[in-house]
DOLUMBA-183738 format. One record per residue (C-alpha): x, z, y; residue in one letter. Coordinates in nm, 4 decimals. Each point is the difference from the previous one (the first is absolute). Layout:
REM DOLUMBA-183738
> X|Z|Y|A .
...
REM end
This chain:
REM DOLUMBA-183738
> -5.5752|4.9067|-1.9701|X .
> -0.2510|-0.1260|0.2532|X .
> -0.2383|0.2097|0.1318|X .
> -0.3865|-0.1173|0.0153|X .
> -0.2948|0.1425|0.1416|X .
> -0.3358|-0.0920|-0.0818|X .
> -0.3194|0.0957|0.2126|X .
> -0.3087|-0.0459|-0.1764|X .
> -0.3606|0.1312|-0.0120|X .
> -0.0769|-0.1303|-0.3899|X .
> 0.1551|0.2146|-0.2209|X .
> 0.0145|-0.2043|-0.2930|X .
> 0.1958|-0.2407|0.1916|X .
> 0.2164|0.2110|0.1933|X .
> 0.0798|0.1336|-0.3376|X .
> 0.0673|-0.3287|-0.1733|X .
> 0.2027|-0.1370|0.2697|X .
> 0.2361|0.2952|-0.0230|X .
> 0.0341|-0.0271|-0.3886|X .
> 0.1134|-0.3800|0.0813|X .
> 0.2471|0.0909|0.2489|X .
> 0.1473|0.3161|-0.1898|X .
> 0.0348|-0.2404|-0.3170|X .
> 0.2461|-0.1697|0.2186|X .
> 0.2234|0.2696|0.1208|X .
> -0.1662|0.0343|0.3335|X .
> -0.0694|0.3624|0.1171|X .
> -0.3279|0.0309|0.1501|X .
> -0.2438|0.1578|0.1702|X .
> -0.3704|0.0034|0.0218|X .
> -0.2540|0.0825|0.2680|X .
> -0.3889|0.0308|-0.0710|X .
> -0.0607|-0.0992|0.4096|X .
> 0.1369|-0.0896|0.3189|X .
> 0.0617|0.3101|0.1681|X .
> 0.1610|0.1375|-0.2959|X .
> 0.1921|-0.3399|-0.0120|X .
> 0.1282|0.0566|0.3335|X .
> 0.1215|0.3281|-0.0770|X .
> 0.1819|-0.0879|-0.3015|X .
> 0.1831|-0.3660|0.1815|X .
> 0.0957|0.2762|0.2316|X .
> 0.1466|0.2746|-0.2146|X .
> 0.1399|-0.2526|-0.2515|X .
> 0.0968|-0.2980|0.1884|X .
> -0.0378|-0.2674|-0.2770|X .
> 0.1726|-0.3525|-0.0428|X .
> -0.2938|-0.1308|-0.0215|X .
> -0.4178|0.0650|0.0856|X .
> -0.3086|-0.1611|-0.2139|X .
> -0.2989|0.0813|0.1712|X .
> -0.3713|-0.0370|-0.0559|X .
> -0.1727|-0.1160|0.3339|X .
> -0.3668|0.1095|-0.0994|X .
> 0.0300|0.3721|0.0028|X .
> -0.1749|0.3184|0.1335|X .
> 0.1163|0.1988|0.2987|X .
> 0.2843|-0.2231|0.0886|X .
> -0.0438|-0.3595|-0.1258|X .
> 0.3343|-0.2107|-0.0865|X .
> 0.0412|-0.1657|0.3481|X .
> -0.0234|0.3607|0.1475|X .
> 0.2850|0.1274|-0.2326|X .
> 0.1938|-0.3337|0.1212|X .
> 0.0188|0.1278|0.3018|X .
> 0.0774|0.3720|-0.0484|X .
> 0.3099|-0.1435|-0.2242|X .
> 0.1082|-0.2194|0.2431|X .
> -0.0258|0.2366|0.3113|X .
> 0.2312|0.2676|-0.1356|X .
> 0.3952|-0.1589|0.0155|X .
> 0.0632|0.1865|-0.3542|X .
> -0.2348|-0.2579|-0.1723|X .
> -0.0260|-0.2484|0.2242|X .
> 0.1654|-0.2857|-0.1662|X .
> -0.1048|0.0855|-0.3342|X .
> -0.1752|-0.3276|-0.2165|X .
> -0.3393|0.0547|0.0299|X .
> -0.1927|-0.1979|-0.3309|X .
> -0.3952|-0.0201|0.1012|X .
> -0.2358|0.0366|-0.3445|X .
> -0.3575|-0.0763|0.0605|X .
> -0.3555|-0.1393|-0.1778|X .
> -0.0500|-0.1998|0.3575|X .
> 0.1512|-0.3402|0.0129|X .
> -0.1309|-0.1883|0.2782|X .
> 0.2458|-0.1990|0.1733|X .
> -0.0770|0.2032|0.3374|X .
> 0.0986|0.3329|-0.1642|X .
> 0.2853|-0.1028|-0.1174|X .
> 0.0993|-0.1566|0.2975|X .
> -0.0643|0.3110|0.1908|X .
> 0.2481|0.1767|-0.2340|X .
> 0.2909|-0.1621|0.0065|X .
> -0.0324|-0.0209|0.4017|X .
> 0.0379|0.3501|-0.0173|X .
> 0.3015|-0.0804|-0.1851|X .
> -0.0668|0.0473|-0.3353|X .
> 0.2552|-0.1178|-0.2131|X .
> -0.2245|-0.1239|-0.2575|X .
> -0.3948|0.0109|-0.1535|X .
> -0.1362|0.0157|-0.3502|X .
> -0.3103|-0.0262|-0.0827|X .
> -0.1835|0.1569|-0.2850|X .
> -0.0513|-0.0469|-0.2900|X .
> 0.3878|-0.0657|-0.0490|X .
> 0.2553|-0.0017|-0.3007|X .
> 0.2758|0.2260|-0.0500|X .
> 0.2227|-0.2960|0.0423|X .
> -0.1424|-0.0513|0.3323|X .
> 0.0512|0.3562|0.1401|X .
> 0.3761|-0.0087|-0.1200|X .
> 0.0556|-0.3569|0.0862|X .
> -0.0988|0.0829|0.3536|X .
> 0.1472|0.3925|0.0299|X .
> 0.3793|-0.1970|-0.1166|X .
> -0.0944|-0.2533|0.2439|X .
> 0.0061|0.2476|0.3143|X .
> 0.3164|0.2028|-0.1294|X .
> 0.1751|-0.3014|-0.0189|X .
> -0.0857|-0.1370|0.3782|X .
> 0.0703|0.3794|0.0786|X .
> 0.3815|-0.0194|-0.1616|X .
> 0.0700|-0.3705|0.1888|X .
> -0.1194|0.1583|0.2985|X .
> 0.2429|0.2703|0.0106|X .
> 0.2724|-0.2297|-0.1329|X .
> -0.0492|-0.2411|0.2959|X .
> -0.0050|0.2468|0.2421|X .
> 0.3535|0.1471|-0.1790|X .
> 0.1151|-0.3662|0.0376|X .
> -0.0859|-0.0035|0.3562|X .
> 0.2060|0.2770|0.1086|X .
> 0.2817|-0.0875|-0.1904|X .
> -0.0207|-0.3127|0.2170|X .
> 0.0231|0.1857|0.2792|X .
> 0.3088|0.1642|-0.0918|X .
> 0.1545|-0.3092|-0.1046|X .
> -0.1223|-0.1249|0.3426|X .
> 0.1516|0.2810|0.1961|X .
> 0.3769|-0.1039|-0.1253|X .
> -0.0400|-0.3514|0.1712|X .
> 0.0546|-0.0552|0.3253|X .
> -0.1660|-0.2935|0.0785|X .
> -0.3386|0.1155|-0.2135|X .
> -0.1685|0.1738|0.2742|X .
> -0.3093|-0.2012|0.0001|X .
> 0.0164|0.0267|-0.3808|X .
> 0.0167|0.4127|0.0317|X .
> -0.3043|0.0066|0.2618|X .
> -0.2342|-0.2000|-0.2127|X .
> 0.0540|0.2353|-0.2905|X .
> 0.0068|0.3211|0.1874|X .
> -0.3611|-0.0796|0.0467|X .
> -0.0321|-0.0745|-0.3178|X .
> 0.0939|0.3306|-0.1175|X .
> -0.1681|0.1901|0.2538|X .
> -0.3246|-0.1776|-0.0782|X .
> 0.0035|0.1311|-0.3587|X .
> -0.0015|0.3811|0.1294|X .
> -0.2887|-0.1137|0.2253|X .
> -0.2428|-0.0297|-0.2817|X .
> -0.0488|0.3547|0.0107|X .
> -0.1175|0.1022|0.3327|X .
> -0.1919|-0.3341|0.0158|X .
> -0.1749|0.0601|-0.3005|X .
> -0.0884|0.3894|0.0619|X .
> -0.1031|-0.1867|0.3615|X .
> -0.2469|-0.2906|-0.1555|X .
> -0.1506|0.2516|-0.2907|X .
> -0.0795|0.3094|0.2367|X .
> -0.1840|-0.2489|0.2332|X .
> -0.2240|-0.1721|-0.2623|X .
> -0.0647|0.3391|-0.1459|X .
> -0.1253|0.1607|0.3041|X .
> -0.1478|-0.3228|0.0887|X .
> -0.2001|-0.0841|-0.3560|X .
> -0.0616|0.3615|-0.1014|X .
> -0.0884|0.1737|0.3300|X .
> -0.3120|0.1422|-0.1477|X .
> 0.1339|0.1121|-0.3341|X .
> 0.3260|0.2231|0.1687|X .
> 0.0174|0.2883|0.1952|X .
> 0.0842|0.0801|0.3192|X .
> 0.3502|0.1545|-0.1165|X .
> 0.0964|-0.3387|-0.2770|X .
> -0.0881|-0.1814|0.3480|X .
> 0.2156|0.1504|0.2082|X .
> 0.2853|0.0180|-0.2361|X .
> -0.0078|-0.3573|-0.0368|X .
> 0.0031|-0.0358|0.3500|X .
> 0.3044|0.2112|0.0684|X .
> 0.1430|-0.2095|-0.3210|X .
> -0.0162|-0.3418|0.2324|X .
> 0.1130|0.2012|0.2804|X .
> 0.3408|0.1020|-0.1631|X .
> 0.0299|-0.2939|-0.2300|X .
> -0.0093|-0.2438|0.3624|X .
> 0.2567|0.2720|0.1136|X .
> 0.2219|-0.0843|-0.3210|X .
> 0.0209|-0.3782|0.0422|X .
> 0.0947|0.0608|0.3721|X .
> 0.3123|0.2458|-0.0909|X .
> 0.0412|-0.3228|-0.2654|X .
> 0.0251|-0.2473|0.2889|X .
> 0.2072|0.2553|0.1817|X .
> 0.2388|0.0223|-0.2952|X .
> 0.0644|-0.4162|0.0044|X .
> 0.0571|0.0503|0.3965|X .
> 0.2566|0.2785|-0.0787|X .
> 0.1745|-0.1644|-0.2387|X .
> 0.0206|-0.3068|0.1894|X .
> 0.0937|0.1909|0.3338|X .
> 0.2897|0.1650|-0.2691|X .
> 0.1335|-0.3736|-0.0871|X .
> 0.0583|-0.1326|0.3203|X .
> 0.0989|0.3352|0.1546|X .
> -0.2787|-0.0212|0.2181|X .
> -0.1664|0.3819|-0.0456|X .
> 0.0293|0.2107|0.3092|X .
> -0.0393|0.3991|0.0205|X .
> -0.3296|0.0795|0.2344|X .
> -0.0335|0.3467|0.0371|X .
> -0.2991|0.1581|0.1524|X .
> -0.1153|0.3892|-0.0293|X .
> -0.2003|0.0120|-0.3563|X .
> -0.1819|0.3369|-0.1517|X .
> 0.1750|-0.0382|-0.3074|X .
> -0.2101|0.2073|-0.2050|X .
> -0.3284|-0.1965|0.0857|X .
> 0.1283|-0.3264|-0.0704|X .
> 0.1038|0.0863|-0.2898|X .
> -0.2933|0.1270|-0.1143|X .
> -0.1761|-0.2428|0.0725|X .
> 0.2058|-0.2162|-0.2218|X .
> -0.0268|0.2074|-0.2927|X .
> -0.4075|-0.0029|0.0640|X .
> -0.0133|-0.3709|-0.0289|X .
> 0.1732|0.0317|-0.3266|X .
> -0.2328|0.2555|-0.1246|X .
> -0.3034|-0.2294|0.0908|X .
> 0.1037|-0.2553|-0.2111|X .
> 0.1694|0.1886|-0.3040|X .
> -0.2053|0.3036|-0.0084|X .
> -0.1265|-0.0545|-0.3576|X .
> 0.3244|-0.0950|-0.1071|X .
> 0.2251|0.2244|0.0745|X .
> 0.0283|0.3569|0.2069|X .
> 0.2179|-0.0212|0.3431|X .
> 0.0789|0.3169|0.1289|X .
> 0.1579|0.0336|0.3767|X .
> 0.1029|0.3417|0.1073|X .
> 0.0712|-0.0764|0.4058|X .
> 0.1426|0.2979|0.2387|X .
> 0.0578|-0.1932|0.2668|X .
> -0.1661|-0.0394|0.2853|X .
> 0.2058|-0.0900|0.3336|X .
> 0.1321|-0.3449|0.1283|X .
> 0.2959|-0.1400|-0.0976|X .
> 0.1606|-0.3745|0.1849|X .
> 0.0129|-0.2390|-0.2281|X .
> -0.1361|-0.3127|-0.1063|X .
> -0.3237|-0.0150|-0.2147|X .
> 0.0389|-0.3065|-0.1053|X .
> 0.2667|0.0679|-0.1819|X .
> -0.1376|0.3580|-0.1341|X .
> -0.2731|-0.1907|-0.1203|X .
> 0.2234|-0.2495|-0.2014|X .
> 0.2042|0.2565|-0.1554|X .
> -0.3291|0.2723|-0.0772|X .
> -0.1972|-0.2673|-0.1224|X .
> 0.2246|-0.1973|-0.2407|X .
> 0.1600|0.3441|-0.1332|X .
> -0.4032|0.1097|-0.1121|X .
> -0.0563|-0.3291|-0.1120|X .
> 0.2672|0.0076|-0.2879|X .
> -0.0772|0.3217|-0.0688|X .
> -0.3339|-0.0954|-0.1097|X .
> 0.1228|-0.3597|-0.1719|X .
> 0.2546|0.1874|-0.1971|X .
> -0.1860|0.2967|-0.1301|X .
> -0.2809|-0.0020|-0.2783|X .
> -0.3849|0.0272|0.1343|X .
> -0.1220|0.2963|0.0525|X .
> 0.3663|0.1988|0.0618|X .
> 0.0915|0.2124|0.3166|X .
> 0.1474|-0.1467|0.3379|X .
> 0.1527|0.2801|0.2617|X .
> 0.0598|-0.1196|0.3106|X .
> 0.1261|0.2652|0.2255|X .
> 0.1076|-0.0131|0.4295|X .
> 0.1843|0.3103|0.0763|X .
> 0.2897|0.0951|0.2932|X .
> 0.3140|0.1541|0.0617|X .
> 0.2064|0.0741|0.2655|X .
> 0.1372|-0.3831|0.0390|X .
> -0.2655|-0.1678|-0.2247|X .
> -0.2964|-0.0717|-0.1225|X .
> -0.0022|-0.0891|-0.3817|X .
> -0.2148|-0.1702|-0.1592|X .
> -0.0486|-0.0074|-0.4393|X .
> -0.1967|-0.1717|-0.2321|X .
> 0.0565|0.0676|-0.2724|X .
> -0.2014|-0.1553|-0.3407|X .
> -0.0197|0.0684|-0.4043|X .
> 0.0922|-0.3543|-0.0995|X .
> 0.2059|-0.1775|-0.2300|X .
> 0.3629|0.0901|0.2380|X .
> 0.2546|-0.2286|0.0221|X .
> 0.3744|-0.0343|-0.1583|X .
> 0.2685|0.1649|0.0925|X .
> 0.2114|-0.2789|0.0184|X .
> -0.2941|-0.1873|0.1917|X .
> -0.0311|0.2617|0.2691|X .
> 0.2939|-0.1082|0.2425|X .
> -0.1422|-0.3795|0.0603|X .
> -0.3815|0.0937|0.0429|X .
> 0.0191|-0.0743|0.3977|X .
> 0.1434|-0.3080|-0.0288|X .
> -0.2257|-0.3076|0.0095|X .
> -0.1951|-0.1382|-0.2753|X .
> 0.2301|0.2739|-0.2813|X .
> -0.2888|0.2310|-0.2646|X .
> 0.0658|0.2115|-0.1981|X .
> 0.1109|-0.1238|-0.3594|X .
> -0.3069|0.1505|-0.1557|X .
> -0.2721|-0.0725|0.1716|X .
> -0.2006|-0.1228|-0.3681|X .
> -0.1551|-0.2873|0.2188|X .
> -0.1397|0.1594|0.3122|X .
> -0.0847|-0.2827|0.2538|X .
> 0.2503|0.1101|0.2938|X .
> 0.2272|-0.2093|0.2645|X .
> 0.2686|0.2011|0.0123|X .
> -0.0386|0.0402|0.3303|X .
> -0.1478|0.3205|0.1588|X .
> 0.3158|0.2346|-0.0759|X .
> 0.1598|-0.2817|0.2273|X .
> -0.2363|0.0231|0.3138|X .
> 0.0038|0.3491|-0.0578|X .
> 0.3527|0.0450|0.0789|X .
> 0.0510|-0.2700|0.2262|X .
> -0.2812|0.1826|0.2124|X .
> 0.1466|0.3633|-0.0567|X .
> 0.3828|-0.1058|0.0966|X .
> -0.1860|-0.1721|0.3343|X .
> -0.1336|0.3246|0.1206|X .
> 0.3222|0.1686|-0.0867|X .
> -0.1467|0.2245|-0.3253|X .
> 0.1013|-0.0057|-0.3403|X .
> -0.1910|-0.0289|-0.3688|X .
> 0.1388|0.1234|-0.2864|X .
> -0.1665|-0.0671|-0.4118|X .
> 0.0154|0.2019|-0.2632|X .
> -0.1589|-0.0833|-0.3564|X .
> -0.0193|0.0646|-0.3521|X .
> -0.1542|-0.2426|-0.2673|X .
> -0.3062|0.1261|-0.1192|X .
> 0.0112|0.2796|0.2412|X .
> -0.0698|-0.1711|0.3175|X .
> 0.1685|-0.0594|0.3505|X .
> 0.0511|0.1700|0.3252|X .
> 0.0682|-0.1826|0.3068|X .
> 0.1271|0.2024|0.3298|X .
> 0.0181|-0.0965|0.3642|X .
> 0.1114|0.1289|0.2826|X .
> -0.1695|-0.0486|0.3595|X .
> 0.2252|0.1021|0.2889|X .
> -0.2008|0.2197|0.2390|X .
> 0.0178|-0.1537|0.3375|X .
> -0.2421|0.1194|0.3090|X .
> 0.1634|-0.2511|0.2933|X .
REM end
């Protein structure tokens, strides 16, 4: 059952759009203003947003870009409902990137005709992008396809891009258009959201690199003397910028001496084992992250409360482009268990997964300690 939200100042509408849509099996929710809108996208994470643009406190371009500039919500259809119809404003909102504009008064036929319209263009998108990396494997069993498997590696990386790009363009325009109506702390926040989300396309670029490097058995093992502990909080703080409404990361670090090894390969594996964590768990669960040492060892967990994987899934994880069986349509590469191992065996560690469905999944690796 799809899930609508509606954000809407009249009442009488709000309320007689929602009777429409619950006629029709959808499951929705309402939202008397922006700010409450915001909340609610947020907490809920709809299929799909009609919005109101004329609106107190936060008007409906404003909620655009709160939407957009959180990576939970960011490629949610986003319907625009208003009274104003000039060509300019409704130009304006689907430069934003609106995904379509009604204007009132309007027909029940209208509101469903374009609400089935977006869901639809929402399911082909996802089934293209499922068609592309299918390609890709396909690609990967010829030999002479290797311009064919370059061309579409972009392609699927570009998909995951949307994101960070989005959370990039939205948190710009929103400090930009509505510096006088936000506080210092929304500011800042949105700041710090660009900040990490310009750090998560460049550990994207990295990954293509890596997994190039791993195809023509180009990647090399450069170590230099890292503080272990710092780096890798650091990492976890760039996560928390940009999912801190979504979901709670906790990182418990007792570490706090050097250790030779290569960082760019600490980043690769700390960064894509966070990053399904959070794709594979439900908003708003737990993440632990934990850095701790032993006499040999440093180890580092994280650990989520997502949807687990298999049993009989578990033993192929860290090979390329392999998911687990059950993954209910979760956009995903199949990739990041691969660089992660690939970059543990290189600096001579090991990784180990454990998982339940339902339950959630535990992933385990172990640093050597090194101080020469």
């Amino acid at each position: 059952m799809p899930k609508v939200l509606i954000i809407e100042d009249e009442a009488i509408l709000r309320n007689e759009m929602s009777d429409w849509l619950m006629f029709e099996d959808y499951e929705v929710l309402n939202a008397e203003n922006g700010i409450v809108g915001v909340e609610q996208a947020i907490q809920w994470v709809p299929d799909l947003i009609v919005c109101d643009i004329m609106m107190p406190e936060l008007d409906g371009y404003g909620v655009f870009h709160e939407v957009h500039s959180n990576p939970l919500t960011a490629l949610i259809p986003f319907i625009f409902v208003t009274a104003r119809a000039a060509h300019d404003d409704i130009r304006y909102g689907m430069n934003l990137g609106a995904d379509d504009y009604i204007t009132k008064p309007f027909t029940r036929l209208q509101l469903l005709e374009a609400i089935q319209t977006q869901l639809k263009k929402t399911e082909q998108r996802e089934r293209l992008h499922q068609d592309e990396v299918q390609q890709l494997k396909n690609a990967l069993s010829v030999e002479h396809a290797q311009s064919m498997l370059k061309v579409k590696m972009i392609a699927m990386f570009s998909h995951d891009f949307r994101n960070p790009l989005a959370a990039i363009l939205s948190s710009n325009n929103l400090v930009r258009d509505y510096a006088s109506k936000i506080n210092e702390e929304r500011r800042l926040k949105h700041l710090n959201r660009i900040e990490s989300s310009v750090h998560q396309l460049v550990q994207m670029l990295d990954d293509m690199l890596f997994i190039a490097q791993m195809e023509s058995d180009s990647m090399h093992y450069s170590p230099v003397m890292v503080d272990i502990g710092e780096m890798m909080n650091e990492i976890v703080d760039e996560f928390r910028t940009i999912h801190d409404e979504n979901y709670q990361i906790e990182f418990t670090n007792e570490v706090s001496d050097t250790t030779l090894n290569d960082p760019r390969l600490l980043r690769q594996v700390a960064s894509n084992l966070i990053s399904n964590a959070i794709k594979y768990s439900e908003a708003h669960s737990s993440i632990f992250i934990s850095l701790t040492q032993n006499d040999h060892h440093y180890v580092f967990v994280v650990e989520d409360q997502g949807m687990g994987i298999e049993a009989e899934d578990q033993a192929n994880l860290f090979q390329t482009f392999k998911r687990g069986s059950n993954v209910r349509g979760v956009s995903g590469t199949g990739l990041g268990l691969a660089i992660v191992k690939r970059a543990v065996d290189m600096f001579g560690g090991t990784v180990f997964l454990e998982s339940q469905v339902g339950v959630g999944t535990r992933v385990t690796v172990n640093i050597p300690v090194a101080t020469a």
